[in-house]
LUMKOL-280688 format. One record per residue (C-alpha): x negated, y, z negated; residue in one letter; residue number from 0. Coordinates in Angstrom, 2 decimals. Each point is the difference from the previous one (the first is absolute). Layout:
BEGIN
+---------+---------+---------+----+-----+
|    east |   north |      up | aa |   i |
+---------+---------+---------+----+-----+
|       X |       Y |       Z |  a | NUM |
...
+---------+---------+---------+----+-----+
***
This chain:
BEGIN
+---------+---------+---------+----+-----+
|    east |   north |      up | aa |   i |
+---------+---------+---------+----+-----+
|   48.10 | -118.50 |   29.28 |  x |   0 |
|   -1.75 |   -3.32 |    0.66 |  x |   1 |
|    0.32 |   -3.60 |   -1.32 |  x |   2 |
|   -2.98 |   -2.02 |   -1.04 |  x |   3 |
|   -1.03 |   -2.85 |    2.09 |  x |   4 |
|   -2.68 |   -0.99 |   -1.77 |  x |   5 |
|   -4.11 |    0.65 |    0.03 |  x |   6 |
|   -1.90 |   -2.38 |    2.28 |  x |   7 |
|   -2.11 |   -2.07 |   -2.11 |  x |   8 |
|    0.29 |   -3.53 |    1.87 |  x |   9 |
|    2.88 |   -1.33 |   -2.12 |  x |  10 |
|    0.95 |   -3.93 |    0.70 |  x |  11 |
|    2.96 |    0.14 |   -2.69 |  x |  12 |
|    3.09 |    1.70 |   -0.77 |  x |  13 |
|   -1.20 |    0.57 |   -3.03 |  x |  14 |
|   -3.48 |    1.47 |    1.29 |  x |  15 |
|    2.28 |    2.29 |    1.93 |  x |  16 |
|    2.06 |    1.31 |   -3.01 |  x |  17 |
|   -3.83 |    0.92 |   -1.22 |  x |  18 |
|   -0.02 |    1.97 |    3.22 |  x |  19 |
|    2.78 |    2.06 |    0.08 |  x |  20 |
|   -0.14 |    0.28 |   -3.76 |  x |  21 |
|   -3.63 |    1.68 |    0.27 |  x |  22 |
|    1.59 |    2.22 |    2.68 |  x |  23 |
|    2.86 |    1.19 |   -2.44 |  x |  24 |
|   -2.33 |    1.02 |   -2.64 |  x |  25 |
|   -2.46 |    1.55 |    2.72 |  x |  26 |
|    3.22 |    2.03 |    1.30 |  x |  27 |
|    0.43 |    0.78 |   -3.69 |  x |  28 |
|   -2.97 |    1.05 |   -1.38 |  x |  29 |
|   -1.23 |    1.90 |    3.06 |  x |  30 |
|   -2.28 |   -2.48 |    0.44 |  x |  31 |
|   -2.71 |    0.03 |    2.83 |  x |  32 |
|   -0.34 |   -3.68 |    0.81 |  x |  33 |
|   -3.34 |    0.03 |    0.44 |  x |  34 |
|   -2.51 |   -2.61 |   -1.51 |  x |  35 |
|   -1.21 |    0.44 |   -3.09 |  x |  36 |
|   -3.57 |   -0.25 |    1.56 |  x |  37 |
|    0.24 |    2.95 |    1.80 |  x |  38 |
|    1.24 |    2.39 |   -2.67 |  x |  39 |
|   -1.75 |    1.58 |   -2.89 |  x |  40 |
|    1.10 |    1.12 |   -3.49 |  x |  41 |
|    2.51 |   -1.98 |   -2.42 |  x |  42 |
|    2.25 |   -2.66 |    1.45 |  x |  43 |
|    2.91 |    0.63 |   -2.14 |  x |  44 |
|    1.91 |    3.80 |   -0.15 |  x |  45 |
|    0.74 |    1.49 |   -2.93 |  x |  46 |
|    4.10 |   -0.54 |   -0.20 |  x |  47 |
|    1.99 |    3.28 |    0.46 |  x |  48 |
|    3.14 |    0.65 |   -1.91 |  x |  49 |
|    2.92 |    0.82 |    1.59 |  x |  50 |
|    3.71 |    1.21 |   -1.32 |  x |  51 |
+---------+---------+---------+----+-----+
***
């Protein structure tokens, strides 16, 4: 198990932070890779999978 402590994108706020950790929730989530967007190919957005 782990905790998120947030991405490192150079926040200044607390609020910049709650991005951070927020983005590394849905990352976590979504088996995302956290790679730029630049560097990938293909659609950006998945198509949702329905679970019971």
């Amino acid at each position: 198990m782990r905790s998120p402590i947030g991405l490192d994108l150079g926040a200044r706020t607390p609020e910049e932070t709650a991005v951070s950790i927020t983005a590394e929730i849905i990352a976590q989530a979504h088996q995302g890779t956290g790679h730029p967007l630049t560097r990938t190919t293909g659609p950006i957005h998945r198509t949702p999978t329905v679970t019971s």
